[in-house]
N, C-alpha and C positions, 0 to 999 in steps of 0.2 A: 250187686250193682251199686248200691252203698258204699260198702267197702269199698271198689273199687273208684267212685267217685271222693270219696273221702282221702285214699293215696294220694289221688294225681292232685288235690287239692294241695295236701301236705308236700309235693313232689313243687310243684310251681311256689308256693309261699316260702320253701326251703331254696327255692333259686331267687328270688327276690331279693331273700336276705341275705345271701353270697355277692348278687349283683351289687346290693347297698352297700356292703361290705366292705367292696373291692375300691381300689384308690383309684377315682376315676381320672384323668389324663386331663391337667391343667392346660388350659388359654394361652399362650406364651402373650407375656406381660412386657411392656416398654419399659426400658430404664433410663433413667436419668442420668443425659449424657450432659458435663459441663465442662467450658471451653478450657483449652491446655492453658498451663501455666508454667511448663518446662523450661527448662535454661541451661544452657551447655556452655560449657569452659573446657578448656583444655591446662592439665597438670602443670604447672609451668616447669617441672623436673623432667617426667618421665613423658609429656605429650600425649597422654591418655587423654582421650575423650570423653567427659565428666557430664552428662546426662541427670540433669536433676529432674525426678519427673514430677514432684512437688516444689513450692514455695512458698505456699499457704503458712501462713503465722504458727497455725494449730498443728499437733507432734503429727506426722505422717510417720511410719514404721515400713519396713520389708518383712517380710515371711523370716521365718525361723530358716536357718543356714541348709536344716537338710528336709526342708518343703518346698515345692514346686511351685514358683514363683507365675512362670510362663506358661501360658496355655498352650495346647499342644502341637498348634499350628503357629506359634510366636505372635499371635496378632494380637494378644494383650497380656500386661504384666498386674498380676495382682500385688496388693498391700491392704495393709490398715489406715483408718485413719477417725481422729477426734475431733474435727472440723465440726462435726455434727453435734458433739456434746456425749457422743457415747462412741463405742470402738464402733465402725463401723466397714465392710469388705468396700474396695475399691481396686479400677482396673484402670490400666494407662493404657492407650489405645496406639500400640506403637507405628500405627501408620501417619499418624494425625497429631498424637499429644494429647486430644482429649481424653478427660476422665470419665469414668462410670460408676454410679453410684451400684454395688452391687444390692441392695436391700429389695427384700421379699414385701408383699401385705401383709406376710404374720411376720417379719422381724427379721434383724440382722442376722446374717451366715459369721459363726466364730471359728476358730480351729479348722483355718480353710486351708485347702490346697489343691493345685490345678490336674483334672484326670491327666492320663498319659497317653488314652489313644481316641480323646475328640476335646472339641471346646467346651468342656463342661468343668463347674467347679465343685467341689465336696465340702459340705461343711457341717455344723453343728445350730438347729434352733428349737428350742424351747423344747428339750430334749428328744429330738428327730435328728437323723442320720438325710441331711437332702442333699440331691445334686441339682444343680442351676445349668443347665444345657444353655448356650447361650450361643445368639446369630445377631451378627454384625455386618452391616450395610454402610461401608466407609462415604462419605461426603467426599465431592468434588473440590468442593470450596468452605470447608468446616465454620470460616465467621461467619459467612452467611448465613450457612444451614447445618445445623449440626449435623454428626453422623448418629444413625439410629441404631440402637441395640434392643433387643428383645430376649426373654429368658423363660424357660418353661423350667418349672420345677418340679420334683420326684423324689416323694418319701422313700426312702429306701427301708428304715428301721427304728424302732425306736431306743435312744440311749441306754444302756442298761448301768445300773446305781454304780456311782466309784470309777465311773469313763474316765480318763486323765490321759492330759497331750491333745497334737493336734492329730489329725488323720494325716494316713499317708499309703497311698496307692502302690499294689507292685507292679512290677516289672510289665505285667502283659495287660494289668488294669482292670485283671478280674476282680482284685480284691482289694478292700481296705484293711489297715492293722491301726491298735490302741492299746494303750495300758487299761488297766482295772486294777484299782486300788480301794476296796470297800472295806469300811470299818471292821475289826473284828473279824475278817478271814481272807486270806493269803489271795496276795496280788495273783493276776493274771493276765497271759496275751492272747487278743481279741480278735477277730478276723473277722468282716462283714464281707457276703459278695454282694460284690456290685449290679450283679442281674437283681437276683431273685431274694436280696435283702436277710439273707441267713447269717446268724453270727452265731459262731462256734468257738470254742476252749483251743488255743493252741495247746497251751502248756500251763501249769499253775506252779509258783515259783514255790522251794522249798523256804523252810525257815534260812533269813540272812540275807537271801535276795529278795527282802520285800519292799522295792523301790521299781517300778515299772513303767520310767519315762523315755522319752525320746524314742521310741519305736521308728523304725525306718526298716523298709525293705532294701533288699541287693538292689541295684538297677540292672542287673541282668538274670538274674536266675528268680523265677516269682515263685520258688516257694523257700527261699530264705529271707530272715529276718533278724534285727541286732533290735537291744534295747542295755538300756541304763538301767543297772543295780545298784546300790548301795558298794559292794565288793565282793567280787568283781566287779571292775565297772562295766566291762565290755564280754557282753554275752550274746550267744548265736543260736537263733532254734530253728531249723528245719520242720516247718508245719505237718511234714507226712510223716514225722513219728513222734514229734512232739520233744525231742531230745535235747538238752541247752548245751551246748557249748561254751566252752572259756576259753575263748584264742589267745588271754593275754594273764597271766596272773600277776598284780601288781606288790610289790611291797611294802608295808605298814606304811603308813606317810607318805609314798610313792604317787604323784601327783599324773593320774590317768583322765581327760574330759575331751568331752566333745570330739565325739567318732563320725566319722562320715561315709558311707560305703564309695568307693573308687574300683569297679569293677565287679565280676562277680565273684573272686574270693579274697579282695583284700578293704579290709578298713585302712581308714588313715584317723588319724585323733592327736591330741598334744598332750604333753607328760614330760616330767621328768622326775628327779630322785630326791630333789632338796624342797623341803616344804613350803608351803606360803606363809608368811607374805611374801618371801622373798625366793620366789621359786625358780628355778629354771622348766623352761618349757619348751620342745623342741615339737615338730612336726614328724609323724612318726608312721609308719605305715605298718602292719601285719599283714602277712597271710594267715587265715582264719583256718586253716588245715593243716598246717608244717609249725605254724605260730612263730616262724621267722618274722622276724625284725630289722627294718634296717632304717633311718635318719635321714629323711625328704631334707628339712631344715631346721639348721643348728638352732638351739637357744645358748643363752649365756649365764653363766654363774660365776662371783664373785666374793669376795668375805667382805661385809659391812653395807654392801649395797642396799638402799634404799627400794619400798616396796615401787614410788615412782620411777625411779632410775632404773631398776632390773627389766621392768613390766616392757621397757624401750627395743630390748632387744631379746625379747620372748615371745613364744605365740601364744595365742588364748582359745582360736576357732578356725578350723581348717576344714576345708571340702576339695572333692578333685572334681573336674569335667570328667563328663561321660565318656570323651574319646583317650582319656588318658593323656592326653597329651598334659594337664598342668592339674596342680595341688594349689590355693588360694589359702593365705592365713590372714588373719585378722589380727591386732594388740589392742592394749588398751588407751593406746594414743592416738588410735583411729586410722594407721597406717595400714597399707594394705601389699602384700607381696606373693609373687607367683613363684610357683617352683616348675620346674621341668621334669617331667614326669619318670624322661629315659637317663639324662642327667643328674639332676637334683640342683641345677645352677638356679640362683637366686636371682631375680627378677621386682624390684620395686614399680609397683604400678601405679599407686597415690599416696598419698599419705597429710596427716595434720587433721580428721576428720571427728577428730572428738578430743576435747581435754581431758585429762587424765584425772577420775575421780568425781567425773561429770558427766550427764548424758548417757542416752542409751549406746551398747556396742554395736559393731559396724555387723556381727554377727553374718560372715559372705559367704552368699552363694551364688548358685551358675545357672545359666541360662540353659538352652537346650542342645547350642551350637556348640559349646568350649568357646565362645568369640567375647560372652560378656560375665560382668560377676556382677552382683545388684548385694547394697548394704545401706545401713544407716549411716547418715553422715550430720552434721552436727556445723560444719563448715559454712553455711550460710546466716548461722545464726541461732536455730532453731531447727527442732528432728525433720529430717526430709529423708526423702527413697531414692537412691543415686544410683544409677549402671556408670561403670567406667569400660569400657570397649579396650581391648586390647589391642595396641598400636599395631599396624600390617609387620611392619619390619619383626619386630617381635613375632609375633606369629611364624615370620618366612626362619627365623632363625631357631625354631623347636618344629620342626614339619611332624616329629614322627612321634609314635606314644612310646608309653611305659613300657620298660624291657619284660 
């Protein structure tokens, strides 16, 4: 009878401390919504609609070119921003204009990016894996009365030592992927799922590829995945065997950066063959299976050209829309140009948004439609976060995607 009361003792005091345990299901907390500051111009060139969604003094930034800017329903666009005195997550409420401050009671979300199948954001704090679920109640009459946001958060995991990069969500949204790069033993890529908070070993890079940044999944197949080496630059691993690929082998000096996935089995990234400073850099597409190649958009090379003069008529960072229909490169003059996907015909959509050797890059990426591209621009003065919308006409004259 002891016995037996002494189990169930031990049986109950062992569910307690499972129950304490267990992360219990946060309050959904109000966020600080403050009134829009937006300002729209149109390109005087190209007629672009130029959507500035900051003009605060202080540096505003956009996401990294291949992070998911847009939540998944488009009803707000995330950024950074120093307004605060330290980097802190912020969202433009694209019904409205107002802003949202994204910050938790325990501290700002870093290396954030928006899930792919609800409005929740992924981030990074105080070495925790959280996601920010977030519900938005647009206002009538926003100077009146603001619009109300609310956010419930959820530990997913905790950081494990040497995390590097930002997160970044696949294709179906089960999973997040990251570098690990820890002192004294061989990088590796990281996988958390997004239910049940498990992070597992993709693959552990051999000697040579111990450089484990820019992680991005396919945006259509969720169990592929690229990341940045040393060199190779451009490497492909298949999470169900753990296998790397090399879609691209590049040549000594051979100028390979910034890949983007564009479909489910082609990268696009910029490269060419003549070194920096004075490099040529073309827009460049692979397939990641056949390791075909072929030239979205030219770059240019010359003998004597100057590192500012070449940089004019080169790329530096490219992304495609999801529907294929268009390729998007950036320079480092802050101009910005569309490619056609089935084509390749060249397309100026803005340009002048950063001087040259100043200022952060315009670093573009895409929306969820193919209709906008969001970047750094510099053209007001000081860093602000800019969508330029792609004019109708343009649009009606590339209807169709990539062959």
């Amino acid at each position: 009878m002891g016995k037996q009361f002494c189990a169930g003792l031990a049986a109950v005091c062992g569910l307690m401390i499972l129950l304490s345990a267990a992360p219990r299901a946060q309050e959904p907390m109000a966020l600080q919504v403050l009134p829009a500051e937006h300002k729209v111009i149109q390109d005087a060139r190209t007629g672009a609609r130029l959507t500035f969604l900051t003009t605060h003094p202080g540096s505003d930034l956009n996401f990294y070119f291949h992070e998911h800017s847009w939540l998944a329903d488009s009803s707000m666009i995330l950024f950074t921003s120093a307004r605060f005195g330290d980097s802190c997550l912020m969202g433009y409420l694209t019904a409205t204009g107002e802003l949202v401050r994204l910050r938790t009671p325990a501290g700002n979300l870093s290396s954030a990016t928006a899930a792919i199948d609800r409005p929740s954001v992924y981030g990074l704090r105080s070495g925790e894996i959280v996601e920010l679920a977030l519900k938005i109640e647009i206002s009538r009459d926003p100077v009146a009365v603001p619009s109300k946001v609310w956010g419930r958060e959820r530990v997913l995991a905790k950081v494990p030592a040497g995390a590097v990069g930002a997160l970044n969500p696949n294709s179906d949204g089960q999973k997040l992927a990251f570098g690990q790069m820890e002192k004294g033993k061989p990088a590796q890529i990281l996988t958390v799922d997004t239910g049940s908070g498990e992070i597992r070993s993709v693959c552990t890079l051999p000697p040579g590829l111990d450089f484990a940044y820019h992680v991005q999944w396919s945006h259509t197949n969720p169990f592929l995945l690229s990341f940045a080496a040393m060199r190779p630059r451009l490497n492909v691993v298949d999470i169900r065997d753990g296998k790397i690929l090399h879609p691209y082998l590049e040549w000594d000096q051979e100028l390979v950066t910034h890949e983007h996935w564009w479909g489910e089995d082609q990268l696009v990234f910029c490269g060419g063959v003549h070194p920096k400073p004075t490099e040529d850099a073309h827009v460049k597409v692979v397939h990641i299976r056949t390791g075909q190649v072929r030239i979205l958009g030219a770059g240019s090379w010359w003998a004597g050209a100057t590192p500012e003069g070449i940089s004019k008529w080169n790329h530096w960072h490219c992304s495609g829309s999801d529907d294929g229909r268009w390729v998007a490169s950036d320079n480092w003059h802050g101009d910005i140009t569309l490619f056609e996907g089935r084509t390749t015909r060249p397309r100026l959509l803005t340009q002048g948004h950063r001087t040259y050797g100043k200022g952060d890059h315009p670093h573009v990426g895409w929306d969820r439609r193919g209709e906008q591209v969001i970047f750094a621009s510099h053209l007001l003065g000081d860093p602000n976060v800019c969508v330029a919308t792609i004019p109708e006409a343009m649009q009606k004259e590339n209807p169709t995607a990539r062959r």
